[in-house]
C-alpha positions as CSV (number, residue, x, y, z in Angstrom):
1,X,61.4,92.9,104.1
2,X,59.0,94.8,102.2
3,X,58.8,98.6,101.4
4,X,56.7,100.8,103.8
5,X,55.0,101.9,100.8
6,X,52.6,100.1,98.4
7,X,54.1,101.4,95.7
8,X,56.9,103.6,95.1
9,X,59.7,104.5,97.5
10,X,60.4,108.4,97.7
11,X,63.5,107.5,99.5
12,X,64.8,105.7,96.6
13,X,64.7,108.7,94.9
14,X,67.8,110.1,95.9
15,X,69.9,111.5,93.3
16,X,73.3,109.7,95.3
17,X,71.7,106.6,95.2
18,X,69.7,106.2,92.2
19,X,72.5,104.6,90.1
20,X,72.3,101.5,91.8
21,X,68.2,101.6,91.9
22,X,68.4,102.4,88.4
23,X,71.1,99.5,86.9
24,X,69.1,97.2,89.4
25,X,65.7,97.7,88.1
26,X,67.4,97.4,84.1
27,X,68.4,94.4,85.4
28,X,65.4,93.0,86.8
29,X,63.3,94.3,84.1
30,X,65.4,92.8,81.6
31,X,65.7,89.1,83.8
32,X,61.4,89.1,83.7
33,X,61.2,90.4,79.9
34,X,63.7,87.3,78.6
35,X,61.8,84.9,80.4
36,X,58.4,85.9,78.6
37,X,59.9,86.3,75.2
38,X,62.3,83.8,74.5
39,X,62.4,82.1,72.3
40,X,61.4,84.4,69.9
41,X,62.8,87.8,71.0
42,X,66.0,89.0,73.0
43,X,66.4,91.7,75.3
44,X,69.8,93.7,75.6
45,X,71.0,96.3,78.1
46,X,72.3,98.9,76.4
47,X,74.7,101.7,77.3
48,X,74.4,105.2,76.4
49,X,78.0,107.3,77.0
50,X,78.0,111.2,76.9
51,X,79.4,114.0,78.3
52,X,78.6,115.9,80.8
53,X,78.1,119.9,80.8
54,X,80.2,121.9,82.8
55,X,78.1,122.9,85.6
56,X,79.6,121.9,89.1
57,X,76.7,120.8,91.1
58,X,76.4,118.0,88.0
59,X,80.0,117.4,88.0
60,X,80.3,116.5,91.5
61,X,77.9,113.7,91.5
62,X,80.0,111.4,89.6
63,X,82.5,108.9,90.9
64,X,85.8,109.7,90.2
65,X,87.0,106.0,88.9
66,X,90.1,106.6,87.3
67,X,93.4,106.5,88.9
68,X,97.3,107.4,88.1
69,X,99.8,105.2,89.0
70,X,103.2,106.6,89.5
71,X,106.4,104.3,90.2
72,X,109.7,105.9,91.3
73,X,112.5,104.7,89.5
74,X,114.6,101.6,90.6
75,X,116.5,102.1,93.6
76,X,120.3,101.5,93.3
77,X,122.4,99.2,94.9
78,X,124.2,102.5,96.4
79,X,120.9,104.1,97.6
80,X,121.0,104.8,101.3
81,X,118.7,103.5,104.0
82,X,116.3,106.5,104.1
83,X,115.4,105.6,100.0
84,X,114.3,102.4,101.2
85,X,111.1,103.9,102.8
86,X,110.0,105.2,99.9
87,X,106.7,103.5,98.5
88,X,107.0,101.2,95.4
89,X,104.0,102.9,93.7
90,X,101.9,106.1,94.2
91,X,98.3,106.2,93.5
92,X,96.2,109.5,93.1
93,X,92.8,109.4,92.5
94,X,91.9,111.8,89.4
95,X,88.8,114.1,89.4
96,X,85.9,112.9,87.9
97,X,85.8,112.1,84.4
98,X,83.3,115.0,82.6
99,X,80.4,111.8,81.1
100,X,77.7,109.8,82.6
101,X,76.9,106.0,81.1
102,X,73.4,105.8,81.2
103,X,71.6,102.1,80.7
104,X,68.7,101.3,78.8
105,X,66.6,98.2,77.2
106,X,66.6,97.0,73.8
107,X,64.0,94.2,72.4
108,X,65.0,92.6,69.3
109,X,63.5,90.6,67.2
110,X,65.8,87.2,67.2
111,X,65.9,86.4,63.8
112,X,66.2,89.6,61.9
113,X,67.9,91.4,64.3
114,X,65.3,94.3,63.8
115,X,65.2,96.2,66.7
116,X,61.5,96.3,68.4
117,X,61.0,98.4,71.2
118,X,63.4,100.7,73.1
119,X,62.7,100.4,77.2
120,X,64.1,103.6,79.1
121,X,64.3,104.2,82.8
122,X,64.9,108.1,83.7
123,X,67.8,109.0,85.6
124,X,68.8,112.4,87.3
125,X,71.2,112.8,84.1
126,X,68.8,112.6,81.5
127,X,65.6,114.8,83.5
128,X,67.9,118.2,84.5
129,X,66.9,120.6,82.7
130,X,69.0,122.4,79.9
131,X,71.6,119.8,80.1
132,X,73.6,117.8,77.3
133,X,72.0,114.9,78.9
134,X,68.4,116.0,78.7
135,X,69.0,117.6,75.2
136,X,70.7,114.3,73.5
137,X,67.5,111.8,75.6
138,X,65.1,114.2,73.8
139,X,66.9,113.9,70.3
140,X,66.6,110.3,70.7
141,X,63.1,110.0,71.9
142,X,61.9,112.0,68.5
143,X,64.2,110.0,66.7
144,X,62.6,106.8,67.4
145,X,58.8,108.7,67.3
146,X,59.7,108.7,63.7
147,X,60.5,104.8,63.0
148,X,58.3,102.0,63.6
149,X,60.2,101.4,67.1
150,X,57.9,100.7,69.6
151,X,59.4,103.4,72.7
152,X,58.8,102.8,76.3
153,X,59.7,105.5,79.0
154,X,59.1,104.9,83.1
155,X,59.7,108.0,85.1
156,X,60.0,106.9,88.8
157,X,61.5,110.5,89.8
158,X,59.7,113.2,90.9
159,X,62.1,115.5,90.5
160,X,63.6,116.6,87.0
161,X,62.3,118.2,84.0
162,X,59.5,115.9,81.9
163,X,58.5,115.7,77.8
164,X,55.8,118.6,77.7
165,X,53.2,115.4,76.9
166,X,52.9,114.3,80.8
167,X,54.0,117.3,82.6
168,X,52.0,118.1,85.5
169,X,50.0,115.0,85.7
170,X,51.0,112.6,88.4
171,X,53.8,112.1,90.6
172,X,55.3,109.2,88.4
173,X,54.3,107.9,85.0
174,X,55.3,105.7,82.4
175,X,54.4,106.0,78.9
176,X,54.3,103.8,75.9
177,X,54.0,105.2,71.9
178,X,53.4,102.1,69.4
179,X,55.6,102.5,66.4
180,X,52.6,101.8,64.3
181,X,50.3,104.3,66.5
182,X,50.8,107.2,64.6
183,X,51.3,109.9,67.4
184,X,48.9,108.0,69.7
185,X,50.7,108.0,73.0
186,X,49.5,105.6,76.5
187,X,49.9,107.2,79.5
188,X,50.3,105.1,82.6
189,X,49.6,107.8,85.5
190,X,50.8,107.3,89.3
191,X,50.8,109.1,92.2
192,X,52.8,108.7,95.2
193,X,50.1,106.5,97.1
194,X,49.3,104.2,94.0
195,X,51.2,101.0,93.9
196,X,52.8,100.7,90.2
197,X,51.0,99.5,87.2
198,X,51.8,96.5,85.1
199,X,52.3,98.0,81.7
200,X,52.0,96.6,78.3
201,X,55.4,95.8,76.4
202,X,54.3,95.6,72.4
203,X,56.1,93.3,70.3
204,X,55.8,92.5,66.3
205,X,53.1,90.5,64.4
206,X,52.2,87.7,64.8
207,X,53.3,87.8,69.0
208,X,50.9,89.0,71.2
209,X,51.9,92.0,73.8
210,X,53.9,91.4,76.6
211,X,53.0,92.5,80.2
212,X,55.7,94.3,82.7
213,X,54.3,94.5,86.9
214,X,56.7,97.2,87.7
215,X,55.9,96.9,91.0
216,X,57.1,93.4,91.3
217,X,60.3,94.4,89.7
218,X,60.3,96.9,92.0
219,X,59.8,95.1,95.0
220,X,62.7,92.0,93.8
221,X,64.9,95.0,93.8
222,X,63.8,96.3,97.0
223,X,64.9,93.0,98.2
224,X,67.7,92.0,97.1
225,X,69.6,95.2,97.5
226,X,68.0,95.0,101.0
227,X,67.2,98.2,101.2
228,X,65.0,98.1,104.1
229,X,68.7,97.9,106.2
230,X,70.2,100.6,104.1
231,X,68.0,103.1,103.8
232,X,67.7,106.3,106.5
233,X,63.8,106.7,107.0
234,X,64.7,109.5,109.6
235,X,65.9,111.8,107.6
236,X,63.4,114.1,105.1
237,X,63.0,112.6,101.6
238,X,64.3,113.5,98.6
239,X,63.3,116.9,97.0
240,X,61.2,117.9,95.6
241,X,59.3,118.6,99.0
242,X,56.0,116.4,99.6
243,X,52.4,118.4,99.5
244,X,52.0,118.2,103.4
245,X,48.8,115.5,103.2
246,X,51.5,113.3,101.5
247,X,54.2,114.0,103.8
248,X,52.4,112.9,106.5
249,X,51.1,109.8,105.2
250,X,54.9,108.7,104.0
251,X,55.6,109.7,108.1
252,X,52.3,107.2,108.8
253,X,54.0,105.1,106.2
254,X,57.0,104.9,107.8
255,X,55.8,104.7,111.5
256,X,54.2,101.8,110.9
257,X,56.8,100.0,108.8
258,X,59.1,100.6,112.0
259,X,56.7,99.4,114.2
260,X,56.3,95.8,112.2
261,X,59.9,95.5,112.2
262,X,60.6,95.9,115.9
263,X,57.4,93.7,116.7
């Protein structure tokens, strides 16, 4: 089933739950791209590793997904029956590790390897403010400003700190800078009630641009993660809090959506 909303999901937004949104829209996005560019062009997904700072309420966000496996030594033919119920191995789950793997798109041209345009979908990590995450996704953004790397950014948070450029302006954006622009940026603006734009995705001479419907991307991800059975509508979304006219129009939203389904 469909979204309640035309075009972003606030819901989604949750910081608990926007690793899977996020490595399932790379994934889409990546699946539609091929298809248009083959056979001249590949697209990769990329992974970006670094570590997290020190700061708790960061910290405890990550899965812990390492674990230590103790075995107790061999028991002897002489052992009584009580060492018998002793387990053959012990597993303790370890704390979180202190970094964040962060995903990302990468166009290259197929023959000389030259790498075209650099796709990236925010995250929680890379958007709080005065991070190691925010501070090394900023490096690399003017790092690629100064190459003839085309550089593609889609926000879909509302939360988070944003690049001083599009701060301010809509409730979700995403925003394109040709390689050979100069400093000319392309600004994609969206609000909460606007469905998502279909963006332009520049390649190298001779091939024309490429086009990206984010909100079908959106939408295949909507449903195959079926998140119309997953997610709470009930609850409040996400911070930051709604201006009230939108708040009551997601409720409307969401009323409505409720009422279709039970029909």
């Amino acid at each position: 089933m469909d979204s309640p909303f035309p075009g972003m999901d606030p819901f989604l937004e949750e910081p608990s739950g926007w690793t899977g949104v996020h490595h399932r829209l790379i994934s889409v996005i990546s699946d539609t791209l091929t298809e248009q560019l083959a056979p001249h062009f590949s697209v990769s997904i990329k992974e970006r590793v670094y570590i997290t700072d020190d700061d708790p309420d960061t910290r405890q966000q990550l899965a812990a997904d390492i674990f230590l496996v103790r075995r107790p030594s061999a028991l002897t033919p002489q052992a009584d029956a009580t060492a018998t119920a002793t387990p053959a191995t012990i597993i303790e789950r370890l704390p979180p590790a202190p970094e964040v793997r962060d995903r990302y798109l990468a166009i290259y041209d197929r023959r000389s390897r030259e790498l075209v345009t650099t796709i990236e979908v925010l995250s929680p990590w890379n958007k709080a403010r005065g991070t190691r995450g925010s501070s090394e996704f900023l490096s690399k953004r003017e790092a690629v400003f100064s190459t003839r790397t085309h550089w593609i950014e889609i926000d879909l948070l509302r939360a988070g700190e944003r690049p001083p450029e599009v701060v301010g302006q809509s409730d979700y954006y995403a925003l394109l800078r040709r390689g050979n622009g100069g400093g000319r940026l392309e600004v994609w603006y969206v609000d909460l009630r606007d469905p998502l734009p279909r963006i332009i995705v520049p390649l190298r001479d001779p091939h024309p641009d490429a086009m990206l419907d984010l909100q079908a991307a959106l939408a295949t991800v909507y449903a195959r993660a079926r998140y119309a059975d997953d997610v709470d509508y009930t609850r409040v979304p996400p911070l930051p809090p709604l201006r009230p006219a939108d708040a009551a129009w997601v409720a409307q939203c969401v009323a409505r959506w409720q009422s279709e389904r039970e029909a």
